[in-house]
TORNU-260764 format. One record per residue: y, x, z of N, C-alpha, C in turn; residue in three letters. Coordinates in steps of 0.1 Angstrom, whole numbers, padded with zeros to 4 digits, always signed. Each point is the difference from the previous one (the first is absolute). Example, Ala and Ser with C-alpha at 12.3 -4.5 7.8 and 13.67 -1.06 7.14 Angstrom:
2
-0057+0132+0078+0012-0009+0000+0012+0009+0000ALA;+0011-0004-0007+0011+0009+0000+0011-0008+0008SER;
***
This chain:
148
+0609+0766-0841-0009-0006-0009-0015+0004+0005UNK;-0008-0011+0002-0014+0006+0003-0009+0008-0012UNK;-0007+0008+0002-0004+0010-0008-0016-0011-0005UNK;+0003+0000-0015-0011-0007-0005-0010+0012-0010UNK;-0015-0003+0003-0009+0007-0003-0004-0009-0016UNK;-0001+0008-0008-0009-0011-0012-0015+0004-0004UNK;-0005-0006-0005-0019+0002-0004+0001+0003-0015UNK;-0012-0001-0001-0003+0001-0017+0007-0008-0009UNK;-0008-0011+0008-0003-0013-0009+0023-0003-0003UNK;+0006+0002+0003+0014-0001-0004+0001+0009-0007UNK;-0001+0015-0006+0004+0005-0011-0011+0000-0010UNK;-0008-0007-0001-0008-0004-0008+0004-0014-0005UNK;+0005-0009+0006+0008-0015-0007+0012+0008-0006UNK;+0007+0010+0005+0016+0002-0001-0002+0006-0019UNK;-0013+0008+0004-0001+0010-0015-0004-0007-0006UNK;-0013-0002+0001-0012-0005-0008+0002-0017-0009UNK;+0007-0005+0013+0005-0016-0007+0012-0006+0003UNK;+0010+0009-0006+0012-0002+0006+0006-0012-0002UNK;-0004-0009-0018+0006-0010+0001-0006-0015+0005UNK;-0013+0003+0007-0007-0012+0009+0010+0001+0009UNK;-0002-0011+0010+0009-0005+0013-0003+0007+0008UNK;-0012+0002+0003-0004+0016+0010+0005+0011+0001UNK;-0003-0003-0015+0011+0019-0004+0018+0002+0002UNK;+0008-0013+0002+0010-0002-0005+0005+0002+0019UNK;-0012-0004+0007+0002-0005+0018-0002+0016+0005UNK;-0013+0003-0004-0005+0017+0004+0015+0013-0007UNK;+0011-0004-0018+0007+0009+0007+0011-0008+0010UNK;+0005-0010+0006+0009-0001+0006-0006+0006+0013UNK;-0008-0003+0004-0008+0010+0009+0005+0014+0000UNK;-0002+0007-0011+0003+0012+0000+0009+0003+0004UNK;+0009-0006-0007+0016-0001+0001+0005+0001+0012UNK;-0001-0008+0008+0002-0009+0011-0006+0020+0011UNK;-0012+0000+0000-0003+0014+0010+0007+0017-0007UNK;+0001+0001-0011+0006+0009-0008+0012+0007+0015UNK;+0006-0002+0000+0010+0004+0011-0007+0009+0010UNK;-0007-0006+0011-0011+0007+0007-0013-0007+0003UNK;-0008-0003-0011-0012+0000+0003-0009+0011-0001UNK;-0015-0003+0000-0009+0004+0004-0013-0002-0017UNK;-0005+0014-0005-0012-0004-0009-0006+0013+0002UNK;-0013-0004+0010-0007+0013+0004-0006+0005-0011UNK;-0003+0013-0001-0009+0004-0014-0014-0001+0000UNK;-0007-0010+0005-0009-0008-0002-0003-0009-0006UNK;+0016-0007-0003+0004-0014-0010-0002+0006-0010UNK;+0010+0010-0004-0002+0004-0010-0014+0008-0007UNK;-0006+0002+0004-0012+0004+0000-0009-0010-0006UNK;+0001-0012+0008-0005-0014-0005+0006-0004-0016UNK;+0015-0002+0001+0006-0006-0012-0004+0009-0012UNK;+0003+0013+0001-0005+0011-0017-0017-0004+0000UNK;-0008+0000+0012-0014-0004-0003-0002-0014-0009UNK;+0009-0008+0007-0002-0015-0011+0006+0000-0010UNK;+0011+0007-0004+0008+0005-0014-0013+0004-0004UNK;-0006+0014-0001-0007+0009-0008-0012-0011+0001UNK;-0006-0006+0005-0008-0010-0007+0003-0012-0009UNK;+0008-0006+0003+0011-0014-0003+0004+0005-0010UNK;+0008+0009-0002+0013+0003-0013-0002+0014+0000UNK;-0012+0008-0004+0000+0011-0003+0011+0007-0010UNK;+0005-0008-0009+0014+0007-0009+0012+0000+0008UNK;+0002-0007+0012+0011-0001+0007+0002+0013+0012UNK;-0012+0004+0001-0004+0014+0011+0009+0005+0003UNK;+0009+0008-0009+0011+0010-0006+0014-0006+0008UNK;-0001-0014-0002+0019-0008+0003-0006-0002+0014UNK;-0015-0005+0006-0001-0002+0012+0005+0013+0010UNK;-0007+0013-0004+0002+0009+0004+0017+0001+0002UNK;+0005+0000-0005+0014+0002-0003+0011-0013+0011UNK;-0010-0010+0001+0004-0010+0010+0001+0006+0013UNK;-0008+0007+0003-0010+0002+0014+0013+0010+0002UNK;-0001+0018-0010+0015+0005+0004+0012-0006+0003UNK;+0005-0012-0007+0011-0010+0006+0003-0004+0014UNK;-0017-0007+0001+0000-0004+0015+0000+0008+0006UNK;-0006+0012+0001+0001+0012+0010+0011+0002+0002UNK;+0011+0000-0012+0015+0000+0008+0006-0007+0006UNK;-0004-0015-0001+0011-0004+0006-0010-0007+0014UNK;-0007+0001+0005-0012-0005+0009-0004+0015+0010UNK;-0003-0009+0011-0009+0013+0009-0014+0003-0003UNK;-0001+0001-0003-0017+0006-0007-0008+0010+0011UNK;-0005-0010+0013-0009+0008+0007-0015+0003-0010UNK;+0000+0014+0010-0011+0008-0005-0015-0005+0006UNK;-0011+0001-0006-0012-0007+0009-0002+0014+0006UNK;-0001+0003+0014+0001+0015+0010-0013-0002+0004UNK;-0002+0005+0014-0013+0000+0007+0007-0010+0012UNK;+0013+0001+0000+0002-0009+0016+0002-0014-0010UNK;+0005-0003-0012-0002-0012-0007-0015-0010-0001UNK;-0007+0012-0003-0017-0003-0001-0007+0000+0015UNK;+0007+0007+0009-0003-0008+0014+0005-0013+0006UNK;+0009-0003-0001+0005-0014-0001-0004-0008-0008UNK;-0003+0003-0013-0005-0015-0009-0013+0001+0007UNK;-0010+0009+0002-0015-0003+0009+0005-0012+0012UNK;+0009+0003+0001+0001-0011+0019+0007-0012-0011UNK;+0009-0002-0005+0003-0006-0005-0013-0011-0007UNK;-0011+0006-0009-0007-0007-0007-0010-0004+0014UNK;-0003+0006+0011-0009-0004+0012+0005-0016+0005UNK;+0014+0006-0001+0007-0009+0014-0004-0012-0008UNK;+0007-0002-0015+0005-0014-0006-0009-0001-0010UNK;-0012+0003-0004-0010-0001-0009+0002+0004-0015UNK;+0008+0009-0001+0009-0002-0016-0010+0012-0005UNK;+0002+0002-0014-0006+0009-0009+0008+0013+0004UNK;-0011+0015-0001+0006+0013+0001+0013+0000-0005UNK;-0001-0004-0016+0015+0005-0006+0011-0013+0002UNK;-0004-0010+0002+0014-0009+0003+0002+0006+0016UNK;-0010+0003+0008+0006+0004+0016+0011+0015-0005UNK;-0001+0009-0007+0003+0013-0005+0014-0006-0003UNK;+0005-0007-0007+0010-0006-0004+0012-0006+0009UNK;-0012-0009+0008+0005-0002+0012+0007+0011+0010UNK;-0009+0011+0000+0008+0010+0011+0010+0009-0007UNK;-0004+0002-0011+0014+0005-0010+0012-0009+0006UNK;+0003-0009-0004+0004-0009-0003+0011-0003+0018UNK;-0006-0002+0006+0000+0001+0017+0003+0013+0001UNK;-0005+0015-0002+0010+0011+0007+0011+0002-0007UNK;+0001-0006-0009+0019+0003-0009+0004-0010+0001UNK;-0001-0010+0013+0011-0012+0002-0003-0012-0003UNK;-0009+0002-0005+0002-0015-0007-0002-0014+0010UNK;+0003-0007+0001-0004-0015+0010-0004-0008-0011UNK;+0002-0003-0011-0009-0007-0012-0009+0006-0011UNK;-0006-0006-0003-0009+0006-0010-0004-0013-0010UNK;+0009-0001-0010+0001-0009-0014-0015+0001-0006UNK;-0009-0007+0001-0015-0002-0009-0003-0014+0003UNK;-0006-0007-0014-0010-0010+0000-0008+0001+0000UNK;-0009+0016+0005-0012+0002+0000-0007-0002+0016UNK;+0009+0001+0010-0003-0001+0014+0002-0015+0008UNK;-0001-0003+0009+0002-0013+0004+0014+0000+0003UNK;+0005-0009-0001+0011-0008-0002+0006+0000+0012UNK;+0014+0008+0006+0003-0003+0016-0004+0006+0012UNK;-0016+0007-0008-0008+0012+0017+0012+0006+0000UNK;+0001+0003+0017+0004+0011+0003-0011+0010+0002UNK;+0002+0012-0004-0011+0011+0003+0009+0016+0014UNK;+0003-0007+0006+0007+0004+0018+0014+0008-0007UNK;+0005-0009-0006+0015+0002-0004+0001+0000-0017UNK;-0012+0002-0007+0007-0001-0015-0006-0016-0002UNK;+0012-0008-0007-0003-0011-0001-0006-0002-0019UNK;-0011-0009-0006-0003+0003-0012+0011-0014-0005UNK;+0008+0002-0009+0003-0013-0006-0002+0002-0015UNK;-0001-0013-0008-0009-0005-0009+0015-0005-0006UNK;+0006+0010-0013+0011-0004-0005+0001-0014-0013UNK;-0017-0004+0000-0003-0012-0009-0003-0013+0007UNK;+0007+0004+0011-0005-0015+0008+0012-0004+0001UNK;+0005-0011+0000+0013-0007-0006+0005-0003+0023UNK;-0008-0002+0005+0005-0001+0010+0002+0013+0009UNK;-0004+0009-0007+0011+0013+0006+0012+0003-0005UNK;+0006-0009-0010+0012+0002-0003+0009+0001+0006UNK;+0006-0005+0013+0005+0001+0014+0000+0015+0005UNK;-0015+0004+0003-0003+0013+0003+0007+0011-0003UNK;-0002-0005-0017+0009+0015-0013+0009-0003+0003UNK;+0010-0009+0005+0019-0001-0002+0001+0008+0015UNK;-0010-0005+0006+0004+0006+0012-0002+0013+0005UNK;-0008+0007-0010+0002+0014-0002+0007+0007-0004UNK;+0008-0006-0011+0012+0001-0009+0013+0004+0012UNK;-0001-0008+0010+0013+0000+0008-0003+0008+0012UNK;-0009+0005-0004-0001+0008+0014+0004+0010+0001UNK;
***
């Protein structure tokens, strides 16, 4: 199975709005990488930031989310050789500090995908590919991750 990386923006549809279609797509997402994927602790860094603004009463269960994920997910660390890579990373391909950060998380624990609608759609960034799990024509893509 290829090792899939997730972003923010997916456990924030999965928690925050679970019964929109977003939220219903972001958990089968979950679901789907749970096995051996990838949620560097950067994401999560992002998602309790937009909780504790967003749903300040929710803080407590977010928190409590985030321990879950850390079990069942790889949870790279942001290091000094991480934050050396997202620098080349954000040089090479124009990206923001913390989405490149994510990116090299994400890339030193395996990952070949990285699930966000926040990045373009299809880049390869020199082996992690970004796919956009709300675009109806990567639905192909997800089955064919599924079987890998």
């Amino acid at each position: 199975m290829i090792r899939i990386a997730l972003d923010s923006n997916i456990l924030i549809y999965a928690e925050v709005e679970p019964e929109t279609e977003k939220g219903r797509r972001a958990a089968e997402i979950i679901l789907l990488a749970a096995q051996n994927g990838v949620i560097p602790v950067q994401v999560f860094g992002e998602f309790l930031r937009f909780v504790q603004r967003r749903a300040p009463a929710a803080f407590a269960s977010a928190c409590a989310q985030v321990d879950v994920y850390s079990s069942l997910f790889v949870t790279p660390a942001t290091s000094d050789e991480i934050l050396s890579l997202a620098m080349a990373i954000a040089e090479a391909h124009g990206l923001q500090m913390w989405d490149a950060v994510i990116c090299a998380a994400a890339e030193r624990a395996g990952a070949r995908v990285l699930v966000t609608e926040d990045l373009q759609d299809g880049r390869d960034l020199g082996g992690l590919r970004i796919l956009n799990p709300f675009n109806p024509a990567n639905d192909a893509a997800f089955a064919g991750l599924v079987a890998s």
